[in-house]
N, C-alpha and C positions, 0 to 999 in steps of 0.2 A: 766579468761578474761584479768588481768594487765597482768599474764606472757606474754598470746598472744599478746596485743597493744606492750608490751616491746622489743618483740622478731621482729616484725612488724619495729618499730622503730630502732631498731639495723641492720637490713635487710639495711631500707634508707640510716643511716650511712655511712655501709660499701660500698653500692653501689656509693655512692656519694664521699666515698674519695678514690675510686678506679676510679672514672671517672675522678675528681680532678688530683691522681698521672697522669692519662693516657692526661692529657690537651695540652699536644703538640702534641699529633696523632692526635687528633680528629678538635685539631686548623689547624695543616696541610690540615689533608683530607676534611675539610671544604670550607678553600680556593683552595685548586686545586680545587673542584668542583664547586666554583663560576667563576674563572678564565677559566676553561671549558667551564660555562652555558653564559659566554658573549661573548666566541667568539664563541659558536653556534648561540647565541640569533644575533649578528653582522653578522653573513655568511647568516644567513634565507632573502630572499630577500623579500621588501614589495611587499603587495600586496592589488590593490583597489578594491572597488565594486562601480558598478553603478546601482540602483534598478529603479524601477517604479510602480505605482500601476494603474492599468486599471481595469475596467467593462467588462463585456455581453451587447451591446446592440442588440437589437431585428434586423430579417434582412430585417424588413419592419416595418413602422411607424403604418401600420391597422394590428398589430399584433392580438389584441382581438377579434375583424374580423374575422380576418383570423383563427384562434384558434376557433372559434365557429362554422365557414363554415366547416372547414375541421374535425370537430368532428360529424358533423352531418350526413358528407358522409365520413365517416373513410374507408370505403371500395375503395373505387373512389379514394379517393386522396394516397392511398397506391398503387394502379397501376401506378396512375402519379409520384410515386416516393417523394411525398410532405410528409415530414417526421414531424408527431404530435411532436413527443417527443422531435425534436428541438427548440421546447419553451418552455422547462420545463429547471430544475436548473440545467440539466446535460449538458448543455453546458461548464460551467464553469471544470467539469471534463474532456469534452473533448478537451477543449482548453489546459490544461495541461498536459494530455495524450500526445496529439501532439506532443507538444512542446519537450516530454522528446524523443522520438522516433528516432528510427534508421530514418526512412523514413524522416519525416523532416530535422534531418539533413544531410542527403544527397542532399536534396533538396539545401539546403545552401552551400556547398560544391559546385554543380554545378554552382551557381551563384557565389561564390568568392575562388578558389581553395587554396590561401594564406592562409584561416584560416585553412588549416591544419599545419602549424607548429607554426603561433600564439597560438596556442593550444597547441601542443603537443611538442615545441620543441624551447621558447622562453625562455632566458636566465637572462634578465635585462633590465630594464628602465633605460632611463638617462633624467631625469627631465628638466633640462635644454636645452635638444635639441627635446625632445620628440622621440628619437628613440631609438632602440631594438637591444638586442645582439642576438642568438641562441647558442643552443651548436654546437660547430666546429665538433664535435664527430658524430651528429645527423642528421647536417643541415649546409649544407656552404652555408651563405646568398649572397654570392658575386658571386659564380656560378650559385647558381640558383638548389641546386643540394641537393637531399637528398645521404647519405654517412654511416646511421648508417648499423651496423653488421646481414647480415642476421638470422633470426633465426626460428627453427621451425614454420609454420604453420604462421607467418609474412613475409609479403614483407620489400622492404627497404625503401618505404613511405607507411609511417600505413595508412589504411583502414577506411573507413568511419565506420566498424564495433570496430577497436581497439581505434578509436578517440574518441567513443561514450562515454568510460568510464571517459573519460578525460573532455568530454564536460560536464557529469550532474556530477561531481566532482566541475566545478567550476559556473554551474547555481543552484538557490533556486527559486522554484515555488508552492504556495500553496494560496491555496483560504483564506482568512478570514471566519471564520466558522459567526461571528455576521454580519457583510454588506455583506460579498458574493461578494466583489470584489477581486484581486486576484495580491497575491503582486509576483513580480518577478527580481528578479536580478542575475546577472553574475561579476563575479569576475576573475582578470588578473593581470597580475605582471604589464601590464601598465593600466592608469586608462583611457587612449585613445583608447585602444582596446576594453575594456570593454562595454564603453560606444558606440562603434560603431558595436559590436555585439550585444548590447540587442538592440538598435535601430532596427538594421535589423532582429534579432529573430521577434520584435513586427510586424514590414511590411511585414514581408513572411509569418506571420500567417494570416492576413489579406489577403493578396494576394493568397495564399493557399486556406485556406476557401468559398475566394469569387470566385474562378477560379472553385472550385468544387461545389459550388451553383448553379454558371450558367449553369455549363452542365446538372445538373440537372431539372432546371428550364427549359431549350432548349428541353431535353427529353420528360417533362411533354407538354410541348406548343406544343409537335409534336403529343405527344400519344392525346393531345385532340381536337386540329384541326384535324387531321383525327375521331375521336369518332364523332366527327360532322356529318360528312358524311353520320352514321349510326343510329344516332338519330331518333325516329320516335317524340316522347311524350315530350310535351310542357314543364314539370317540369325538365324532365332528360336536355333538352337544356338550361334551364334557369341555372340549377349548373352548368354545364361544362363549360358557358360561365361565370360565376361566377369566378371557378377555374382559369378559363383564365385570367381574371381581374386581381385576386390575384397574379399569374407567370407574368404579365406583371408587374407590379408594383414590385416585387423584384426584375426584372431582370433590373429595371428603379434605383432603390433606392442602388442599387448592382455596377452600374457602375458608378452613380455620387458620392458616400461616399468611399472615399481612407481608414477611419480607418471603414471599415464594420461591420464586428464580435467583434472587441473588441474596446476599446476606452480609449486614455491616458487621463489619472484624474492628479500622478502625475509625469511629463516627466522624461525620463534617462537624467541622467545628467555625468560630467566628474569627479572623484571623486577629490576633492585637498587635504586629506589626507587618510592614509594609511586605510586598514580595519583589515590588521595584517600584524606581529605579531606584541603580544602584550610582547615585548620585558622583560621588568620590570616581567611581571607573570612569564617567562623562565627560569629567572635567579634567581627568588625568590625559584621555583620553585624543580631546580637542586640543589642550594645550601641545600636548606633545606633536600633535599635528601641525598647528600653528609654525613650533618649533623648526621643522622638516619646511615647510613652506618658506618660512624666513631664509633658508640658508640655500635653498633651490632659487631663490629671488636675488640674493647677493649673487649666488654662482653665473645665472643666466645673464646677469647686469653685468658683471665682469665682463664674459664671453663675445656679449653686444658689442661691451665699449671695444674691448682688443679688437674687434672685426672692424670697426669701423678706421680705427686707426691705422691698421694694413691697408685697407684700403684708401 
């Protein structure tokens, strides 16, 4: 057991004053590799986030009401299109379903076609004047012209389909699993865009939602004003004209509330410092790497030379 600790400790020695002789490789490859890791960690351009946290709110104030009527004639209100399970918790899933979707953002695209290269093809902030470079390679901002390489199965202005990957790259949307509201943020090299896309991300959900309510609610108010017509029995009029109630009152509470479906708790805001990188961890990072490299390059050089000299 001493031999072994003995032999253990003779092992540390030798390794230590062969790292000792070897102290200027390892001092070298150390510093090139910090000298590397700051001018990557300097070339990484910042980058802000502007978040917000919203709710679910109901799409009519007699929602319980409404949830108990239309549970009672589940049958009835599934022809009119009046959808039960849009009061239950999976709205919040489907809010951010949406959100992530090809189809919404193309919807977004059609109302502001420039965020395709604020996305896909912005270059640098300039803090002081608030505006943006692109890549010249990509995107000439003064022609107005996209200019990149065409390539397999891409055009020369990417696609609502190729941008898609770029857009949930820099958005985060997830519910809080304890209150069930639902936090979301987008992230951009400026903190001006940022904040002017999660703005309009939140109102074209709204306006989205509430434009496909109404037609649904229109549908319903047609399928039951004509069911009218064919009504004989005093109970079956008294719900339909109930139902009616109910579709008029969302389609009331639908065009007077701008944040409909969902509701800002707390607003996007313009970020005024960076969200990364986180410069100092980069560089800490590399160098310590460098460090590990240096001392695996003395170990292997060692190991070389001994084999060749046995041999």
């Amino acid at each position: 057991m001493e031999s072994k600790t003995y032999i253990n400790q003779l092992d540390i020695e030798t390794l230590v004053k062969l790292l000792w002789a070897n102290k200027k490789i390892i001092i070298s490859i150390t510093l090139f590799f910090a000298m590397v890791s700051i001018i990557i960690a300097l070339s990484i351009q910042n980058k802000y986030t502007s978040s917000s946290l919203v709710k679910i709110v109901n799409s009519d104030e007699q929602s319980s009401n409404a949830s108990s009527l239309l549970s009672s004639y589940g049958g009835l209100a599934s022809l009119t299109g009046i959808d039960i399970s849009s009061l239950s918790d999976e709205k919040a899933s489907y809010v951010i379903a949406l959100i992530k979707s090809k189809k919404f953002l193309s919807e977004l695209l059609k109302k502001d076609d420039s965020l395709t290269q604020k996305i896909f093809a912005m270059k640098k902030f300039y803090p002081e004047s608030g505006k943006v470079d692109f890549y010249n390679s990509i995107y000439k901002q003064g022609e107005d012209k996209w200019v990149r390489k065409k390539s397999v199965g891409r055009s020369i202005k990417p696609s609502y389909i190729e941008l898609h990957e770029y857009y949930l790259s820099s958005l985060d949307i997830h519910k809080d699993k304890d209150s069930g509201f639902i936090k979301i943020s987008f992230t951009s090299k400026s903190p001006i865009f940022a904040f002017n896309m999660l703005e309009m991300i939140l109102a074209e959900t709204n306006l989205y939602i509430k434009e496909d309510e109404l037609k649904r609610v229109e549908d319903a108010l047609k399928y039951l004003s004509n069911k009218l017509e064919t009504v004989t029995t005093d109970e079956t009029l008294s719900t339909i004209n109930q139902l009616i109630e109910v579709n008029l009152k969302k389609e009331a509470l639908a065009n007077i509330n701008e944040e409909y479906f969902i509701k800002k708790i707390d607003y996007p805001f313009i970020a005024e410092s960076k969200s990364s990188p986180n410069r100092a961890v980069i560089c800490i990072l590399l160098t310590f790497l460098g460090f590990l490299l240096s001392l695996a390059y003395v170990l292997v050089r060692n190991y070389l030379k001994n084999e060749d000299q046995r041999s």
